[in-house]
LUMTOR-188922 format. One line per 8 residues: their letters; for each residue z, x, y of N, C-alpha, C, O, CB. Coordinates in steps of 0.001 Angstrom, whole numbers. Each point is the difference from the previous one (the first is absolute). Glycine has a CB too. Example, Ala and Ser with C-alpha at 12.3 -4.5 7.8 and 13.67 -1.06 7.14 Angstrom:
AS	7800:13190:-5690:0:-890:1190:0:900:1200:665:1036:-19:581:-2928:-1154 | -1966:1542:2223:60:820:1190:730:-770:1090:169:509:1108:-2314:675:-1736 $
***
This chain:
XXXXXXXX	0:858:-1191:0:-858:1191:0:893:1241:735:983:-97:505:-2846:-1138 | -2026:1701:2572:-260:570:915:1314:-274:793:540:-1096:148:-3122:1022:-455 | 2948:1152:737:1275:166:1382:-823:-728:1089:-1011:540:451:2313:2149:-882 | -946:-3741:805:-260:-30:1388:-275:615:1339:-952:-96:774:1748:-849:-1951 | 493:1700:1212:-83:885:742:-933:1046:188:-214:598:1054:1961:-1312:-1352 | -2461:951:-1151:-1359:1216:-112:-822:-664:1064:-409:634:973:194:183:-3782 | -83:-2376:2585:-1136:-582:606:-1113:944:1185:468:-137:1131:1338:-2040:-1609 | -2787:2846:493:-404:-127:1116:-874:-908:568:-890:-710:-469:1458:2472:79 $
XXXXXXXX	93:-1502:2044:-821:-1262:843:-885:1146:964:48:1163:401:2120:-3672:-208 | -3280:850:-127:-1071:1544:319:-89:16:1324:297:-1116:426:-1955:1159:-2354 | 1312:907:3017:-96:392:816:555:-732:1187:-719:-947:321:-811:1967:-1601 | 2233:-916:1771:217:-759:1496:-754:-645:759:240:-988:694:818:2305:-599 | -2648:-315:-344:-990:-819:990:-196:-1025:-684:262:-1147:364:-1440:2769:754 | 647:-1257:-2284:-393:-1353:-741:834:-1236:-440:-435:-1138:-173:-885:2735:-510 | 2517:-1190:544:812:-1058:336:-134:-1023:1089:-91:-1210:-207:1230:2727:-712 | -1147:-752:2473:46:-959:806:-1240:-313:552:-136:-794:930:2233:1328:-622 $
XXXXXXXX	-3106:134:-914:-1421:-436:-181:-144:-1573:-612:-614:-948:488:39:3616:-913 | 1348:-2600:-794:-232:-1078:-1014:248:-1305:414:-686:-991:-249:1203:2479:-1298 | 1145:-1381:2599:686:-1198:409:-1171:-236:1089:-561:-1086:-141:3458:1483:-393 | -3478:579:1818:-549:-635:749:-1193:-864:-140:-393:-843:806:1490:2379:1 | -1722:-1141:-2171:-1441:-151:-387:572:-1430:-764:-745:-933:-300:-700:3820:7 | 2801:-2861:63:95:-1677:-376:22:-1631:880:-184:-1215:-82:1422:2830:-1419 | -823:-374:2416:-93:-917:1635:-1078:-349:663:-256:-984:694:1886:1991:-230 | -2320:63:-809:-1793:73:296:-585:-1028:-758:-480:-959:605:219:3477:-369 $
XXXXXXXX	220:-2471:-1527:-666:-1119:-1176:227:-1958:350:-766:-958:-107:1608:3358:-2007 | 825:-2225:2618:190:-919:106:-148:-912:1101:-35:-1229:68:904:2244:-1524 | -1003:571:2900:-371:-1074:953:-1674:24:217:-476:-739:862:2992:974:399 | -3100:343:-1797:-1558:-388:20:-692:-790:-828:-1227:-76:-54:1211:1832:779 | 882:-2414:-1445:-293:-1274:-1306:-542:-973:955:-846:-803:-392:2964:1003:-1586 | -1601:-208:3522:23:-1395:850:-398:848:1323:855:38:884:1267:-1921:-2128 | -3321:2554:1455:-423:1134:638:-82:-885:1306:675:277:990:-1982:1440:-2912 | 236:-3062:1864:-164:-771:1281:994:-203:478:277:809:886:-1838:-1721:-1361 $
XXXXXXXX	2815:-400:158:989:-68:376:1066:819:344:1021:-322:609:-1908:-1013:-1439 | 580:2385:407:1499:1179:311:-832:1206:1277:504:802:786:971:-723:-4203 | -2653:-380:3181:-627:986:969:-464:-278:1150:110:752:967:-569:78:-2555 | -289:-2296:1607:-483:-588:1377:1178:-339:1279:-464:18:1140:-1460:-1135:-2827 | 3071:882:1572:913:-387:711:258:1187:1179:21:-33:1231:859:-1496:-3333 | -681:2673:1017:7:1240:1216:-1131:296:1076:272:674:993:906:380:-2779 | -2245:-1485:1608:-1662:-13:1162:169:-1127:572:-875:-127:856:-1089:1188:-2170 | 2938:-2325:1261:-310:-1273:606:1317:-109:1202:135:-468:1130:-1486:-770:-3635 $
XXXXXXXX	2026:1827:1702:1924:-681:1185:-165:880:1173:366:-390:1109:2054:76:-3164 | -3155:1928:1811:73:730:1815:-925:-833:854:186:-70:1215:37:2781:-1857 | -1488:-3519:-121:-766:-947:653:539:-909:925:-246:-122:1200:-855:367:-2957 | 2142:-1082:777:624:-854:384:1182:-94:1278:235:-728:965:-1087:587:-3269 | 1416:1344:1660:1101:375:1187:-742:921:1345:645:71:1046:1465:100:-3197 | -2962:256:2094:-947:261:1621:-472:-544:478:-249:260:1178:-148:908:-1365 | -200:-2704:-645:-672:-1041:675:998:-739:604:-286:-373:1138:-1558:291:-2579 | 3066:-283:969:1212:-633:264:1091:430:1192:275:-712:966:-761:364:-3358 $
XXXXXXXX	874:1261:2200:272:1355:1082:-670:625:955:-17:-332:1186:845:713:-2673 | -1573:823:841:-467:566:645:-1194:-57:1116:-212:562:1075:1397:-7:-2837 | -1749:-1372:1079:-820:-1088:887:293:-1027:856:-483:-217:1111:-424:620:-2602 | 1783:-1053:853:350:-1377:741:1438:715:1174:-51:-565:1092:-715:-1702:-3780 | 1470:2917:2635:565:579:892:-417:1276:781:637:261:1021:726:-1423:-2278 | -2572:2140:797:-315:1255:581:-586:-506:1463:348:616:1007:-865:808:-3453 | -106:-2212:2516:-538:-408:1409:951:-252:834:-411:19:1160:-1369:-905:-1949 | 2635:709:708:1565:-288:903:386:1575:154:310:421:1114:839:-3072:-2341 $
XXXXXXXX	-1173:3515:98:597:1218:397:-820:833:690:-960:183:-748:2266:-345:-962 | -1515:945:3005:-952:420:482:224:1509:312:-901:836:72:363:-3159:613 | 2123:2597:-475:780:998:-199:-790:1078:-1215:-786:-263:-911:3027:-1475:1720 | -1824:2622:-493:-270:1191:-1174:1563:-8:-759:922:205:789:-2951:1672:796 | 2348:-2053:-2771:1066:400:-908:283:1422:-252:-510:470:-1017:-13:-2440:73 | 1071:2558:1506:113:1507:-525:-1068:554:-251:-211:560:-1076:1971:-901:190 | -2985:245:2271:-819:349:269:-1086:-579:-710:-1099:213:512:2360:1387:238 | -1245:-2520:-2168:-717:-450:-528:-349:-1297:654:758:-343:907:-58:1706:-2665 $
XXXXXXXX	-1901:-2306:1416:-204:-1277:397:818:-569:-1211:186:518:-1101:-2593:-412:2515 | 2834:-1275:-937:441:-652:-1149:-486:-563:-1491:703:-311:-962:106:100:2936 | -1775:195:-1877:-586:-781:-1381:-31:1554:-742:451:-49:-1144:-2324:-2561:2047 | 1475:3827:-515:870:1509:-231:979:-303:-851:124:-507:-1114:-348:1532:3306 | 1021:-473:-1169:1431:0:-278:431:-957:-1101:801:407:-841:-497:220:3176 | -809:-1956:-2397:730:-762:-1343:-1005:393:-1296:153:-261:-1193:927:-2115:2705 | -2188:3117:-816:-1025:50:-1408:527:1113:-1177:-57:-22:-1230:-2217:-529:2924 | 2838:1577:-672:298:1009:-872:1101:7:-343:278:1066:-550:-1606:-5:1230 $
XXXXXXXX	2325:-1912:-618:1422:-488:-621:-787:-735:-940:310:590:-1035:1708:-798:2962 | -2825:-680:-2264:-170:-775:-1191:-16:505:-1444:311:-693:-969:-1385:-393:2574 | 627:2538:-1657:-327:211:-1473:1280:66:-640:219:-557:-1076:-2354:1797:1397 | 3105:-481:402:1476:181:-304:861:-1320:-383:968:-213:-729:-1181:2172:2371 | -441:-2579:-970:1007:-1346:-254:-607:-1100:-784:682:-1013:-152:373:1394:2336 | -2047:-337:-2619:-510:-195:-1563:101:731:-993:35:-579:-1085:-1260:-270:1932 | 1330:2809:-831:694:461:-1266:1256:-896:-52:201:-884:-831:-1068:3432:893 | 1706:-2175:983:1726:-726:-123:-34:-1338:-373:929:-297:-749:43:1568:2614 $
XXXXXXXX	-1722:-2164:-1596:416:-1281:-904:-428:-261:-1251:675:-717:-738:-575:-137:2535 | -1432:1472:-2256:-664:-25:-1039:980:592:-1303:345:-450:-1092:-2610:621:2723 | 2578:1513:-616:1151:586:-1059:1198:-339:-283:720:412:-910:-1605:993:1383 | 1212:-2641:820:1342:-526:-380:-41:-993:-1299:645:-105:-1043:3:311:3618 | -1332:-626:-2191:7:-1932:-789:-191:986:-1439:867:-172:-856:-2642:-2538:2836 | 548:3853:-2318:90:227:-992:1041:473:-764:-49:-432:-1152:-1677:393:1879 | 2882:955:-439:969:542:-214:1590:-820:346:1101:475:276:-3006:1489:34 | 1483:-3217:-453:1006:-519:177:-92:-1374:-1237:100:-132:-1220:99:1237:4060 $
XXXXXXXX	-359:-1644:-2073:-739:-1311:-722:-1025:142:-1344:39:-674:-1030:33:-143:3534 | -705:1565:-2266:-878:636:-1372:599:1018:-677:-393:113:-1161:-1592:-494:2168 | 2830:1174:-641:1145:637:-668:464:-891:-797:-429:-46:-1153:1008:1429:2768 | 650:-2513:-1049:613:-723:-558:-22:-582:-1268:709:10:-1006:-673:16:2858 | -1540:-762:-1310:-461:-1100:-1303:-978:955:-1014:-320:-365:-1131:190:-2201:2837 | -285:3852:-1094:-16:728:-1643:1395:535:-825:-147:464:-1131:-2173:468:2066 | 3257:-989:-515:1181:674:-19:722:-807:-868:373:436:-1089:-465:602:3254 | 522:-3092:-1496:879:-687:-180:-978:-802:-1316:135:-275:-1192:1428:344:3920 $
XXXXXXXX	-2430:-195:-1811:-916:-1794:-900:-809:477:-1330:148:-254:-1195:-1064:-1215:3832 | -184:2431:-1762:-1099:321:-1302:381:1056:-1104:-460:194:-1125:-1344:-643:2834 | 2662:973:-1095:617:1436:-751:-653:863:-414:-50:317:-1188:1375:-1266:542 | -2033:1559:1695:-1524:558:-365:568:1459:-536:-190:459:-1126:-1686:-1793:3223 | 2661:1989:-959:1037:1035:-406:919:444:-1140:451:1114:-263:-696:-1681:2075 | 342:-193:-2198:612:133:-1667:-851:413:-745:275:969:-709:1040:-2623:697 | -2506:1095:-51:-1376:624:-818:-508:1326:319:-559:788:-763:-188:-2974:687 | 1092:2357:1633:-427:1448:246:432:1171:-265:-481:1089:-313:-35:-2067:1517 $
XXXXXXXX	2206:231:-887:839:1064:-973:320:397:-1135:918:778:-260:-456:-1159:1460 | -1682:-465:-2434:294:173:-1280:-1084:1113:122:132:678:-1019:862:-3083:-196 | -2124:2981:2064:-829:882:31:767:1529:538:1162:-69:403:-3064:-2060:-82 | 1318:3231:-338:887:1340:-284:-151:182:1656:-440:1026:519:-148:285:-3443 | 966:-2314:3547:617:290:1604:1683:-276:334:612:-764:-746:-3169:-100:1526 | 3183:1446:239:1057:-203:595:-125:-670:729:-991:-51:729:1638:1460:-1087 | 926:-2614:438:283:-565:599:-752:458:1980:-499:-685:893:2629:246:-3431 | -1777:2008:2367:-237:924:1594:-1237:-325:259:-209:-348:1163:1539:2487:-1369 $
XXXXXXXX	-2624:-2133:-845:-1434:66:129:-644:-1205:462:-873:-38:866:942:1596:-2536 | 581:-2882:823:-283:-1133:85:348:252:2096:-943:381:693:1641:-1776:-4062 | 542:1144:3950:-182:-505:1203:-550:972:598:-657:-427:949:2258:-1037:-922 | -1671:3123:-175:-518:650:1188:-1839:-385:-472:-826:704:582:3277:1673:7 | -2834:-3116:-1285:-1134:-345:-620:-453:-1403:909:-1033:-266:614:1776:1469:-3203 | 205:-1767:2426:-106:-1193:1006:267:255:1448:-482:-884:708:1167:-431:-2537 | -49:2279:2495:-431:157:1250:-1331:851:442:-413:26:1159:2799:-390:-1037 | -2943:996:-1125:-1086:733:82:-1057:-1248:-6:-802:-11:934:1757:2404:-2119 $
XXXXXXXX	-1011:-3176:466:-639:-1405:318:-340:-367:1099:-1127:-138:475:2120:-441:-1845 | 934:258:2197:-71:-731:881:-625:860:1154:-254:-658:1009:2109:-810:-1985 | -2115:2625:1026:-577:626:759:-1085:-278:127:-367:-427:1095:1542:1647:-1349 | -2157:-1073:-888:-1217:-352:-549:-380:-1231:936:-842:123:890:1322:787:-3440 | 233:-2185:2282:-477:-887:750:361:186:1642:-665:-641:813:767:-765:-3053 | 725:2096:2589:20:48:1386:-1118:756:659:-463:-333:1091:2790:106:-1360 | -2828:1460:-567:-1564:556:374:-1569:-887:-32:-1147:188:403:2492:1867:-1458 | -539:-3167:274:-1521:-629:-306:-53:-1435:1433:-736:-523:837:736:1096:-4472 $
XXXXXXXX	1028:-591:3202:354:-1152:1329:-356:456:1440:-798:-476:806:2868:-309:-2124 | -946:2224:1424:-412:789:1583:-1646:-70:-188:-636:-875:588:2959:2992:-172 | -2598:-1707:-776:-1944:305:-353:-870:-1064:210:-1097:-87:550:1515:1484:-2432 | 512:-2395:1171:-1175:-1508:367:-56:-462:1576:-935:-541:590:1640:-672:-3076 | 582:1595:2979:183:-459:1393:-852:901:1312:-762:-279:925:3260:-539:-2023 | -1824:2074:512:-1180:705:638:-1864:196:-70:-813:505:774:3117:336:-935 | -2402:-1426:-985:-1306:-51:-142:-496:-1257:1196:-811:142:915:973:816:-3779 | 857:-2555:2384:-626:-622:1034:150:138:1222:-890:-417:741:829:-685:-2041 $
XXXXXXXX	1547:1894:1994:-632:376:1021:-1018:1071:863:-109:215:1207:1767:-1363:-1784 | -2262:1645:-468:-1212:946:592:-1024:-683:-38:-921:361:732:1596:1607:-1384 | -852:-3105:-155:-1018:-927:-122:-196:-576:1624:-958:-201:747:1599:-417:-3554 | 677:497:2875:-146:-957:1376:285:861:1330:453:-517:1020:458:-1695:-2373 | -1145:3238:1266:85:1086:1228:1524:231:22:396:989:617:-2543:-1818:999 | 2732:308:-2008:1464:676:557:701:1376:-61:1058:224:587:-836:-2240:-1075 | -766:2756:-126:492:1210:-496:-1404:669:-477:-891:-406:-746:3475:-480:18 | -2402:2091:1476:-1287:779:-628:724:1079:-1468:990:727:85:-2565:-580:2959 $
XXXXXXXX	516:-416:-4555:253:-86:-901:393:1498:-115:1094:319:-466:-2349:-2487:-109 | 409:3025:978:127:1371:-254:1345:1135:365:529:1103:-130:-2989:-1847:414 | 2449:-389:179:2100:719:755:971:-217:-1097:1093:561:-73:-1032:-1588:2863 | -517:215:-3597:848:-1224:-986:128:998:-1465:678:-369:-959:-2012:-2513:2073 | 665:4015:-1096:-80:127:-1618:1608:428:-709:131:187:-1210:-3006:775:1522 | 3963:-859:629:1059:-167:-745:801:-1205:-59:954:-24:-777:-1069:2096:1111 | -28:-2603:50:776:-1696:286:-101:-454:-1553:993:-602:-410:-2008:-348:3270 | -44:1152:-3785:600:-343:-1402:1114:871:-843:625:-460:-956:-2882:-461:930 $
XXXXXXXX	2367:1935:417:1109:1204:-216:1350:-863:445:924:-194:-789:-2578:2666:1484 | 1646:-2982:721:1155:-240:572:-63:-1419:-461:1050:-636:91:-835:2396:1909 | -1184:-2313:-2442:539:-1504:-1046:754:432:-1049:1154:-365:-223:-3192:-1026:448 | 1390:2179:-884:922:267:-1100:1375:470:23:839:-447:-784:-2739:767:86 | 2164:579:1583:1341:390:192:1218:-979:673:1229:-68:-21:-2604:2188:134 | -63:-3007:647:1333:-1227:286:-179:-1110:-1011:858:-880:76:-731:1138:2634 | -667:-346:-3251:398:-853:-1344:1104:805:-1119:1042:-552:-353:-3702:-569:579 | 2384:2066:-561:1526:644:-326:1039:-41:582:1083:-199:-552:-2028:1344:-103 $
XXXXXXXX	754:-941:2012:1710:-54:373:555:-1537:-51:1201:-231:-142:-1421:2397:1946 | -913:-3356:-1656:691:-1220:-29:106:-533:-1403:634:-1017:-282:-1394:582:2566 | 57:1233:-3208:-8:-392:-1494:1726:280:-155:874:-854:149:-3817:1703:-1153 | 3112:401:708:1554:322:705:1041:-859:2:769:-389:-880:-1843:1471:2252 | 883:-1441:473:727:-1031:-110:137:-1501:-756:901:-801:-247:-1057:2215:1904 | -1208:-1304:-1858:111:-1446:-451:671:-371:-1575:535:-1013:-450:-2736:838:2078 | 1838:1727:-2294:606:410:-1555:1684:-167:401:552:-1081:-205:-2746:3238:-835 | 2925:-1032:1608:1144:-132:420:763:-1661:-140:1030:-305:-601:-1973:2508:2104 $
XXXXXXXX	14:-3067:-719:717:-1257:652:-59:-763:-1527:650:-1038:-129:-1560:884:3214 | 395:499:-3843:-1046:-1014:-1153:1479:505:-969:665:-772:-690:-4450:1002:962 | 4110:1598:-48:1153:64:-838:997:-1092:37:303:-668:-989:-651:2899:1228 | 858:-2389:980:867:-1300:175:65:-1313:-266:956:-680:-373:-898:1824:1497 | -1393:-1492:-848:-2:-1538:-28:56:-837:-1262:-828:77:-908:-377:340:2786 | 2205:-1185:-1855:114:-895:-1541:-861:-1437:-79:86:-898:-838:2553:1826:629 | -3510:-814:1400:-591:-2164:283:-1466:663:555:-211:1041:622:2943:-3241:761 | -3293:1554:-1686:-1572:683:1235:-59:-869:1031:-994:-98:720:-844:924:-2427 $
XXXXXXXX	3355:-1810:1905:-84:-566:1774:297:1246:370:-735:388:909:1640:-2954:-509 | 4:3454:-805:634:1302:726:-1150:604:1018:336:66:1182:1281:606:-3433 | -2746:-291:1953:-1048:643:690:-96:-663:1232:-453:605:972:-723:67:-2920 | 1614:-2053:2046:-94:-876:1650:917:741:476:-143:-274:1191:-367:-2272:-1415 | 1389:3320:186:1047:853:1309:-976:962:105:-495:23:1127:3276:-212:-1619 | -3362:1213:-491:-907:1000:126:-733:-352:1359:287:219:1177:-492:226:-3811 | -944:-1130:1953:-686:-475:1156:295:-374:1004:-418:622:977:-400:-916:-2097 | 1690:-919:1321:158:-144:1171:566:161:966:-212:-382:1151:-379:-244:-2037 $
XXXXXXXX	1679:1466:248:1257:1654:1214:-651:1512:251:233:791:914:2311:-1535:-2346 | -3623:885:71:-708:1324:236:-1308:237:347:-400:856:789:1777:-433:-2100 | -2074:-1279:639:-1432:175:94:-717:-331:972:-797:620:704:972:-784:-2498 | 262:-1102:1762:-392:-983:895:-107:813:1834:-819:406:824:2234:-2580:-2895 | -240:2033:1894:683:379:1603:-340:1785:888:260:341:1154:2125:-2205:-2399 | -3337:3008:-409:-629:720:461:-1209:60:704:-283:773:914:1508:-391:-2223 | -2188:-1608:611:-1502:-240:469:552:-93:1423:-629:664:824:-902:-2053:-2910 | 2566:707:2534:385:-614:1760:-285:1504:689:-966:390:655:3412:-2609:-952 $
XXXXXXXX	-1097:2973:-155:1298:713:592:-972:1711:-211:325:930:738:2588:-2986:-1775 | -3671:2188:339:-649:1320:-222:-849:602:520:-446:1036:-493:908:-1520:-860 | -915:-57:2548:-1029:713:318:-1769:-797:487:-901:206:813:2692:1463:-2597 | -1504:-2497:817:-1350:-785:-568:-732:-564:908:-1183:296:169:2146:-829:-1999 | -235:-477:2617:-728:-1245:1131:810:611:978:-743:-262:946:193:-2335:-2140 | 1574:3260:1760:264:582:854:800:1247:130:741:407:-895:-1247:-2376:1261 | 331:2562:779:530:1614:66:1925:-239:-465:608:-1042:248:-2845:2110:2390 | 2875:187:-3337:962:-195:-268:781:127:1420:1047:-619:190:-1562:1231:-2690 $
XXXXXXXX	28:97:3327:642:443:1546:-108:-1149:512:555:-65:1097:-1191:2376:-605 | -35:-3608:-960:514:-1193:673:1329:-698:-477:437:-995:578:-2798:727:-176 | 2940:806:-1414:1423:-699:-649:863:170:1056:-453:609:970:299:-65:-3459 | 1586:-1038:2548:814:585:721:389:845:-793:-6:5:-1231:494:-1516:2593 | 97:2747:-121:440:1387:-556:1139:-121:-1083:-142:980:-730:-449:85:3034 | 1694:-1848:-2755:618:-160:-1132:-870:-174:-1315:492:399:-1055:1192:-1271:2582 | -2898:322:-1529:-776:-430:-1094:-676:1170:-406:154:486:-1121:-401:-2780:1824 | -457:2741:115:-916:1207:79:339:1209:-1248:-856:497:-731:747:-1024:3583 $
XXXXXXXX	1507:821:-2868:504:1015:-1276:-49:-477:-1239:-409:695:-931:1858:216:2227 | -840:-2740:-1520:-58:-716:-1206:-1786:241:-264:-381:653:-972:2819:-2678:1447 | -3175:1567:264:-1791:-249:-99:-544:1697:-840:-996:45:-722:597:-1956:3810 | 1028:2801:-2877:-236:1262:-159:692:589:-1160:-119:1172:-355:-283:-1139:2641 | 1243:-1063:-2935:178:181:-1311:-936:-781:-964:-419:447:-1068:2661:42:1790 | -2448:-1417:-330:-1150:-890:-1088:-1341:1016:-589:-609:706:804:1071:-3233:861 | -680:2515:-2541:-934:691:-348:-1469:-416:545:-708:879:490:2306:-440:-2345 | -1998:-1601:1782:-1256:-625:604:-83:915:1750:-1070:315:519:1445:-3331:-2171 $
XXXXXXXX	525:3194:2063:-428:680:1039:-515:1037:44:-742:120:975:1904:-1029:-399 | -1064:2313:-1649:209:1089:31:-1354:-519:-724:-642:666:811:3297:689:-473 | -3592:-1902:-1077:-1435:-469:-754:-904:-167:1196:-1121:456:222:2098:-1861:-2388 | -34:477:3010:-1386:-612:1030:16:1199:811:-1198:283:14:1395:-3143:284 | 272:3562:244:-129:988:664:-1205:1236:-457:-1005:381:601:3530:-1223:-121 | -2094:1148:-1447:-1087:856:-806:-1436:-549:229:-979:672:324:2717:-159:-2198 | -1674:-2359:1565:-1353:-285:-808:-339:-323:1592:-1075:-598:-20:1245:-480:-3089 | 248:1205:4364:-206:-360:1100:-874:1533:760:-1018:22:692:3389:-2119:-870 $
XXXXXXXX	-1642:3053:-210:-593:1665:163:-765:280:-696:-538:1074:269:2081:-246:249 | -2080:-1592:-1833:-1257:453:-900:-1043:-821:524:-1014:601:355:2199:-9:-2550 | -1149:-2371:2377:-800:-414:314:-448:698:1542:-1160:396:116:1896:-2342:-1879 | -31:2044:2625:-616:343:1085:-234:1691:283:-741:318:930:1764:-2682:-190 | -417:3347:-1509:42:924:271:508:1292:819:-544:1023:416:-452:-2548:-1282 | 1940:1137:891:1136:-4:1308:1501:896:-998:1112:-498:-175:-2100:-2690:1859 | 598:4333:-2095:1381:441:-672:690:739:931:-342:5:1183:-465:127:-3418 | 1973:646:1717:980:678:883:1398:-141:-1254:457:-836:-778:-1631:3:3844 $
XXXXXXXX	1395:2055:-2684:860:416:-637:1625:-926:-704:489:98:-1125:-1990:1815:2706 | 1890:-2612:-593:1063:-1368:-810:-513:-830:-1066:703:-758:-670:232:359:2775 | -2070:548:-2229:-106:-795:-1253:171:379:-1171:-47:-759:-968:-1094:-79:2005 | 1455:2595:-1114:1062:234:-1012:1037:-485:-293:176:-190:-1203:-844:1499:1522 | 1395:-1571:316:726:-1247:-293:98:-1066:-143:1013:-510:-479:-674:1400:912 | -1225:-1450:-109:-570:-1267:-785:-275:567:-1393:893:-386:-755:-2082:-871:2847 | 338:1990:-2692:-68:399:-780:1097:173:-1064:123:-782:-943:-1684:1283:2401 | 2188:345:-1297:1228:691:-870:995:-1189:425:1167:390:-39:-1570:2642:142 $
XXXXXXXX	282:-4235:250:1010:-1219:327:-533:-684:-1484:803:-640:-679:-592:229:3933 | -1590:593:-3687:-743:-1403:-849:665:864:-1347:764:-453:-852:-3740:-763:2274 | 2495:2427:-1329:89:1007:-1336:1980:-89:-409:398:-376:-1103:-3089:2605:2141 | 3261:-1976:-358:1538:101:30:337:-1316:-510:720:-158:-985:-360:1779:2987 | -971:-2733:-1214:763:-1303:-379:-562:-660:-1174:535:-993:-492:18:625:2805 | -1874:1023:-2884:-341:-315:-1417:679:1046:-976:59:-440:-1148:-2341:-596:1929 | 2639:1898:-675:306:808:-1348:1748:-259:229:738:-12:-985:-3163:2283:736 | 2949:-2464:1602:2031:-349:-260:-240:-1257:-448:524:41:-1113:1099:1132:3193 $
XXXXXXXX	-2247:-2703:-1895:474:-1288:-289:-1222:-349:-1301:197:-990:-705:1037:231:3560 | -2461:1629:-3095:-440:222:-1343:838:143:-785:-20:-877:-864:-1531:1639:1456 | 2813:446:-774:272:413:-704:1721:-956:-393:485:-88:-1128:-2496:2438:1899 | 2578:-2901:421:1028:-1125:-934:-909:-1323:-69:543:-1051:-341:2117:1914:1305 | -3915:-844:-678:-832:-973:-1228:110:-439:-925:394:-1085:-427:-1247:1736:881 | 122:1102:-1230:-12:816:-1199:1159:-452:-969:14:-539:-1107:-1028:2515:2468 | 2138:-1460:-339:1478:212:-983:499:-1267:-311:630:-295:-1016:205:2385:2091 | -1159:-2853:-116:699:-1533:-602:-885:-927:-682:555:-708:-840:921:677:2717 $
XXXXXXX	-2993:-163:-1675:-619:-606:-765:-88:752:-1475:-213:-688:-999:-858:-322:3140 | 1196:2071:-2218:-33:757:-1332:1001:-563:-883:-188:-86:-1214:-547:2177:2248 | 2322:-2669:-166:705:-735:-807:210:-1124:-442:606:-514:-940:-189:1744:1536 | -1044:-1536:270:-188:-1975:27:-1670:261:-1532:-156:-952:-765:864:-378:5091 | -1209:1986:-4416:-1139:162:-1005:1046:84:-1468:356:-926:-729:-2525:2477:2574 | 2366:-624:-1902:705:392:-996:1268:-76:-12:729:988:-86:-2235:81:-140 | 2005:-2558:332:1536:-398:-167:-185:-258:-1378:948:-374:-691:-86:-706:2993 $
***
């Protein structure tokens, strides 16, 4: 009889190759429906917004025109909801209902592989999402494309850091009403408070430090200096803000969903 313990498991990459490529299979089964939504809602929300209010704004936004300024906050804030809902809510009910995870773990992966597998995902979709948005807005003049070729880089990295959080919160929650505080104390109240539809230097100065912890700020900023082209040196910190706050709240993710797996 084989020791268990001999087992080898094969390679790391291919490990978390395997989990992502299961995420892949499953969300391109329903390619129209899971894919068209991301090319239609920046439509929707510029025709709605940016349109229907940019003619009122005549002001330059932080030197940008306005339909600007909210264009290049958009990709960011479609990784972040896309990667939320997935890592939360789609966490869950593979987790609680379908028990998809139990099956995965009868395959020669760790508990560790499975979620840093699933935030590598949720990244995945935050690059494909940032990408769709930016595509339509180059379609429609808003952003010239060629400035843009890292903004799918910085989808992905902000879909990790909110995969993250959203893994973390998913450790906790025993109801999937629970995710309504998520949303609507955290998520929600970043699209406002970050950057997005208006300058943070318009908050009052008490708010201004809270606004500068949210992560969505430290995203739109970046994807605001790529789309337009406009870098300078602080956005290292933006930077090393996204990277830091995915690998410290990645990692009591990790440690507590690993136990809630294998209780």
């Amino acid at each position: 009889m084989n020791n268990l313990s001999t087992i080898e498991y094969p390679s790391l990459y291919n490990r978390l190759y395997s989990i992502w490529f299961r995420f892949y299979r499953v969300y391109t089964k329903n390619l129209i429906s899971n894919g068209l939504p991301p090319f239609l809602e920046p439509l929707l929300f510029l025709a709605g917004v940016g349109l229907g209010l940019g003619p009122y704004i005549t002001q330059l936004i932080e030197g940008l025109p306005y339909l600007l300024f909210l264009g290049t906050a958009l990709p960011m804030t479609s990784a972040m909801f896309t990667t939320s809902f997935e890592c939360t809510f789609g966490t869950f009910i593979r987790m609680e209902f379908e028990k998809v995870y139990d099956g995965m773990l009868a395959a020669p992966i760790t508990a560790e592989n499975l979620v840093v597998g699933e935030m590598i995902w949720g990244g995945t979709k935050g690059a494909f999402f940032s990408t769709a948005v930016l595509l339509m807005l180059a379609i429609f003049g808003v952003v010239n494309l060629k400035y843009c070729l890292l903004l799918p880089f910085l989808g992905f990295i902000t879909g990790v850091m909110f995969s993250t959080a959203g893994m973390l919160v998913t450790s906790f929650v025993t109801s999937i009403y629970h995710f309504n505080f998520y949303f609507t104390g955290f998520i929600s109240p970043m699209f406002f408070f970050s950057g997005v539809v208006f300058p943070i230097s318009n908050l009052p100065s008490y708010l201004q430090p809270i606004a500068e912890i949210a992560p969505l700020t430290h995203a739109v900023r970046l994807s605001r200096a790529i789309c337009t082209n406009d870098y300078h040196f602080a956005l290292v910190y933006d930077l090393l803000y996204i990277i830091l706050f995915s690998l410290i709240i990645g990692s009591f993710a990790v440690r507590r969903l690993k136990r809630r797996l294998i209780h």
